[in-house]
N, C-alpha and C positions, 0 to 999 in steps of 0.2 A: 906630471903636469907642471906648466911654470906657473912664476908668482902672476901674471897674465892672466893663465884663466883659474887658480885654486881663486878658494875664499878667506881671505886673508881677513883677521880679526880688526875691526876697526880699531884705533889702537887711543881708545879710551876705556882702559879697563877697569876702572871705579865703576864706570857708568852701569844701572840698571840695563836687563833685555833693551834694545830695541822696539820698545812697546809699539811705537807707531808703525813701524814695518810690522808686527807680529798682528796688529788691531789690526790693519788695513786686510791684511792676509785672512783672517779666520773670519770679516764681513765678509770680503769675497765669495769667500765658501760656503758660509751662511747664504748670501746673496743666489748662487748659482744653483746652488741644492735646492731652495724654493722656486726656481724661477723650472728648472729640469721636474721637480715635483709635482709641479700646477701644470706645466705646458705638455711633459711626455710621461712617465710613468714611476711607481715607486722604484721596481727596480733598479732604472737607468739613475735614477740619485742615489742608491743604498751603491751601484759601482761606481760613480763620482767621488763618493765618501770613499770608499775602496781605493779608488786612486789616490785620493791626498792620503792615506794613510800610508800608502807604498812611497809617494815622496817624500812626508817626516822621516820614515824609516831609514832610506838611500841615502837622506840627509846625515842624518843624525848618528847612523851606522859608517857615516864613510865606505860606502857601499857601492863602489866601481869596479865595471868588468875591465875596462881600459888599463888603471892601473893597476889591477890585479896582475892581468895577464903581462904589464911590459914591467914590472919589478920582479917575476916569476924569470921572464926569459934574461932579462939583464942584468940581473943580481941575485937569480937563487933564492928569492925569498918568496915565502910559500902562504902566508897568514891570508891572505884574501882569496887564493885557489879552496885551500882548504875549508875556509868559511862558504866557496861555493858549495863544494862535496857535502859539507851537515847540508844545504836549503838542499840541495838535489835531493839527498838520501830521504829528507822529510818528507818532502814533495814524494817521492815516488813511492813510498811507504801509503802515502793519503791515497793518491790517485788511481792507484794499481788496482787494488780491489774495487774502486769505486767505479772504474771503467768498464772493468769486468762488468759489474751489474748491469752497468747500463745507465744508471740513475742516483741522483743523491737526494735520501729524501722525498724521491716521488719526481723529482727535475731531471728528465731526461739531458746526458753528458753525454759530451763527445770528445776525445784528445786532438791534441794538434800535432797529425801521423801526416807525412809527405813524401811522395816520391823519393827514393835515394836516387838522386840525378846528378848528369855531368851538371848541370847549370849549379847543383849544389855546392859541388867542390869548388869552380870560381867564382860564384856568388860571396861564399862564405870567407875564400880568400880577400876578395876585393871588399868587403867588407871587412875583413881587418884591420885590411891598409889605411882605411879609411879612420878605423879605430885610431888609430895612431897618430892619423896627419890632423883626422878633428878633434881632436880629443876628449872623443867620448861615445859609447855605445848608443842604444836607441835609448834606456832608462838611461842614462849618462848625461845625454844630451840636455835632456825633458827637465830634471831636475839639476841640474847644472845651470838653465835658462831661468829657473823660478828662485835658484840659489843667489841670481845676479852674476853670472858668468856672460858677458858681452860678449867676447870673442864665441861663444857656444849660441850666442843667438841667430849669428852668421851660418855656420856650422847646419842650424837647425832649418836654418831659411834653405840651406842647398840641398840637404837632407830631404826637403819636401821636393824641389826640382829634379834632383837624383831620383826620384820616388814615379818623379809622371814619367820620364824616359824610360824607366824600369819599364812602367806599364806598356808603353809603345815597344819594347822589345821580348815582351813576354813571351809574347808564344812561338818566336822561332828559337828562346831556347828551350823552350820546354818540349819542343822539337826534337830536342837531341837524345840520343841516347841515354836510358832510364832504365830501372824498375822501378815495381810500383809501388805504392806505402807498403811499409811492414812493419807492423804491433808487434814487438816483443810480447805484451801481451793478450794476444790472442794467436799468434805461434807458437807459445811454450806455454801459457796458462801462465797468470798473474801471481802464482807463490813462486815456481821459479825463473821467473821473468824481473820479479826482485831481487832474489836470492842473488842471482846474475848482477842485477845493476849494483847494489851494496856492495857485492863480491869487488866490484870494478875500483867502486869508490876507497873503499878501503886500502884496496892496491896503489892507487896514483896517492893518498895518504902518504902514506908509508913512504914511496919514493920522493916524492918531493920533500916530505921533512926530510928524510936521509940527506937529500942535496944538498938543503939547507942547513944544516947542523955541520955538515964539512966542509961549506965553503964560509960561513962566521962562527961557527963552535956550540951555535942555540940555536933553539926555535919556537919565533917568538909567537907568544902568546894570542889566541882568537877569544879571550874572556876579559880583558882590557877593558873597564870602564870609569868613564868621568861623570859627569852631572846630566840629573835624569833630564833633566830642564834645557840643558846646554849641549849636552854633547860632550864627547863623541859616547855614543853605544858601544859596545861591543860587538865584534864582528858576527860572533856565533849568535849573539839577540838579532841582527840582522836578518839572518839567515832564515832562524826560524820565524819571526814575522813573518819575511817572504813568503815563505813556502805555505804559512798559514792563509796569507791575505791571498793567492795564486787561486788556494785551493775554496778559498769563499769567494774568489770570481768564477772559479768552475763552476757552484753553486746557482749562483746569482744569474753569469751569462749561458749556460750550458757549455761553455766551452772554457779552457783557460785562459791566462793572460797574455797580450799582443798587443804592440807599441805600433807599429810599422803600418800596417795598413791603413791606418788612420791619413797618413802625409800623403798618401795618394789622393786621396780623397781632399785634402784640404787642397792641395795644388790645382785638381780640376774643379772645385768651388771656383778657388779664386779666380781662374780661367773664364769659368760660368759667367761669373756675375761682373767679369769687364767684358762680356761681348763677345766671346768666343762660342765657336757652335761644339761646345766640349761634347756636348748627348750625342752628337754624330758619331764621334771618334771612337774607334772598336774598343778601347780600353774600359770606354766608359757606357756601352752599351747594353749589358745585361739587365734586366728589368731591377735589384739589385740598386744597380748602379744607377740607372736613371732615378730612382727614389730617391738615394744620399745625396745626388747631387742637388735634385730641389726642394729635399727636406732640411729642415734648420740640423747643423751639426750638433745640438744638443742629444739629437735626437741616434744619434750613434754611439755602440757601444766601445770601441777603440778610443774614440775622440774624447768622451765626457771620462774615460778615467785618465788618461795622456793631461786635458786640463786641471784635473785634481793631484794629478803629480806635481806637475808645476805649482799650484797653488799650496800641495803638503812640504814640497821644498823651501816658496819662499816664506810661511810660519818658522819653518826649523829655521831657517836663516835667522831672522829676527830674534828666532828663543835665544839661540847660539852667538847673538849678539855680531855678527858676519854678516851678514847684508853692503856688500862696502863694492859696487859696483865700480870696475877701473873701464874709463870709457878710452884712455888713449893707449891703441892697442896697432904695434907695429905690423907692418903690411906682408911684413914674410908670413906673420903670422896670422894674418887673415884670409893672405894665399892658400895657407894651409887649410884653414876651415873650408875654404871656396871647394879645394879639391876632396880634401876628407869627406867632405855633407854630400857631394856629388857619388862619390864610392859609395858610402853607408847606404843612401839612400835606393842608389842603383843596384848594389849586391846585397841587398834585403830581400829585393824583390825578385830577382834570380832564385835565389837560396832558399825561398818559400820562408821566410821572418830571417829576424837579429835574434842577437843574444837573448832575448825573451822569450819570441815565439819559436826560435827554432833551436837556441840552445836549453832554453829553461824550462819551457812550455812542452818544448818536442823530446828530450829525455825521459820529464816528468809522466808524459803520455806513454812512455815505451816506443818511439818513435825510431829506426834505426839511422834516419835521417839526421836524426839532431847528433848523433854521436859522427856520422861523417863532415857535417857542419863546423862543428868544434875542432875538430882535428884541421881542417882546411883555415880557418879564421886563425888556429894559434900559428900556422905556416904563416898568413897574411899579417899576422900582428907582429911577427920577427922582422919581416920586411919593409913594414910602416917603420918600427924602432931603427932602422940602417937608415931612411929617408929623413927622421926629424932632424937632423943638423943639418939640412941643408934649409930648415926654416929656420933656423934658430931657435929651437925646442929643444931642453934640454930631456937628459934621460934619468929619471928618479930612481933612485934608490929605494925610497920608501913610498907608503902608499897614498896616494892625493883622493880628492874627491870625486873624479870620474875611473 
């Protein structure tokens, strides 16, 4: 990520936190939790809080699938793959059995299991590219815009545009050539349907440090930590949040966590409510749909934790003393976001979710889908990293904030 869009320390370093960016952020949230409380229900605020806690986290964890994956493919460095592989292995440890049951706690669950479809493989490629050109995943994005990343708010605006076209072209791919979801765990039974995905993780472990250790001599550390207040976390406390706060939204929503479907939804709002006949259009016509679109978006379970991300990122900003928004932001590079936010958001919706719901979410589930997902998006992420110099995007070596 360039100095454009990371979050560069305001460069008054005597200076106390950020207090008035940190106050403004945790009213808000105070602000929005009472307001989703009182209007829709205790749940939908206990996953609002859910969400800001997923933002401090990403924040605060430096906790990007973008530059995970483009310092993985272009310099052999492995510390953010690998911090993926602990959240997966935890996540699917939690999830497995609790799938099996059926229920957690009496709260009927469901995983996020999808078609292994063609639309997947180019959904998931074309969302990579997109990884790359915008720089930033769907949590990427989200917390990236609440970090004070400008050029990501761009990014996040086409994202949503990318999101309605998606929906307009849904169903002729899903037209295409398919099978249909397949549960690892309920094919193989949930002890070795683990056994299996560990088995996996362990494996790409092992190989990727190997890579790493021979192509700089080490490999660097996922336990790395600075100030609990400030930042940065560690990658591996990252992880395991994650996969904690995922598995208290399965709790919470009956299903796990999903960033993406949200922007569909906000784009034909906004559509709605400048005068467009959006309830006509087939995208938006399932009963479903006609609800979200003339219910207050509070009242949605994507959306009210997508704003609590944002709101837990821009707190950690403020703790982290980073909050230093650059608004003058070169046009190659806002090209970039234009086309990035259009991919993401258009090969989200192909690919049945992003990095969330269909890499994080659909893994976690035993989902077979999410594993051909990942493999097609790390194709599209090699191919975005060949494309960023012709924005002027530089390619990192180490790991940035998305």
């Amino acid at each position: 990520m360039s100095a454009i869009e990371s979050f560069e320390p305001v460069n008054q370093p005597n200076l106390m936190p950020q207090t008035r960016v940190t106050a403004a952020a945790i009213s808000m949230v105070g602000g929005v939790a009472a307001l989703i409380l009182f209007t829709q229900t205790p749940t939908l605020a206990a996953l609002f809080l859910t969400g800001t806690l997923m933002g401090l986290v990403l924040y605060h964890a430096t906790f990007g699938f973008t530059s995970a994956f483009r310092v993985l493919l272009a310099d052999g460095q492995s510390a953010g793959l690998r911090a993926q592989l602990v959240m997966l292995g935890l996540a699917c440890t939690l999830f497995f059995p609790t799938l099996a049951a059926g229920n957690l706690f009496g709260q009927p669950v469901v995983g996020s299991v999808s078609p292994v479809a063609t639309s997947v493989v180019v959904g998931a490629f074309m969302f990579g590219v997109g990884m790359q050109m915008g720089g930033g995943c769907a949590s990427g994005t989200l917390f990236a815009v609440g970090g004070g990343g400008v050029r990501m708010i761009v990014t996040l605006a086409f994202f949503i545009v990318g999101s309605v076209i998606g929906l307009f072209h849904n169903s002729w791919w899903q037209s295409l050539p398919a099978l249909p979801p397949i549960s690892l765990v309920k094919e193989l039974g949930w002890e070795t349907a683990l056994a299996l995905n560990l088995g996996v993780f362990a494996i790409v472990w092992v190989v990727v440090s190997a890579i790493e250790k021979r192509r700089h001599g080490v490999v660097d550390s996922i336990f790395t930590c600075g100030s609990l207040l400030r930042g940065p976390w560690p990658l591996v406390g990252g992880a395991i949040a994650l996969a904690l706060l995922n598995f208290l939204t399965l709790y919470l929503a009956g299903r796990p966590w999903g960033v993406t479907a949200a922007f569909g939804l906000w784009g034909g709002k906004i559509l709605y409510n400048l005068g467009f006949a959006v309830d006509t259009w087939v995208p938006y016509s399932s009963p479903a749909q006609q609800k979200a679109l003339t219910n207050s978006v509070l009242g949605d379970v994507t959306s009210v934790m997508n704003i609590g991300i944002m709101l837990g990122a821009l707190a950690a900003a403020g703790l982290a003393h980073k909050f230093n928004p650059v608004w003058r932001i070169p046009m190659r590079h806002l090209l970039a976001s234009v086309l990035g936010g259009l991919l993401l958001g258009y090969g989200a919706r192909m690919a049945y979710g992003c990095n969330i719901g269909a890499f994080f979410s659909g893994i976690s589930s035993g989902s077979v889908h999410g594993w051909l997902w990942i493999a097609s998006c790390l194709v599209g992420n090699y191919a975005g990293l060949r494309l960023r110099p012709f924005f002027d995007l530089p390619i990192e070596r180490k790991l940035t904030a998305c």
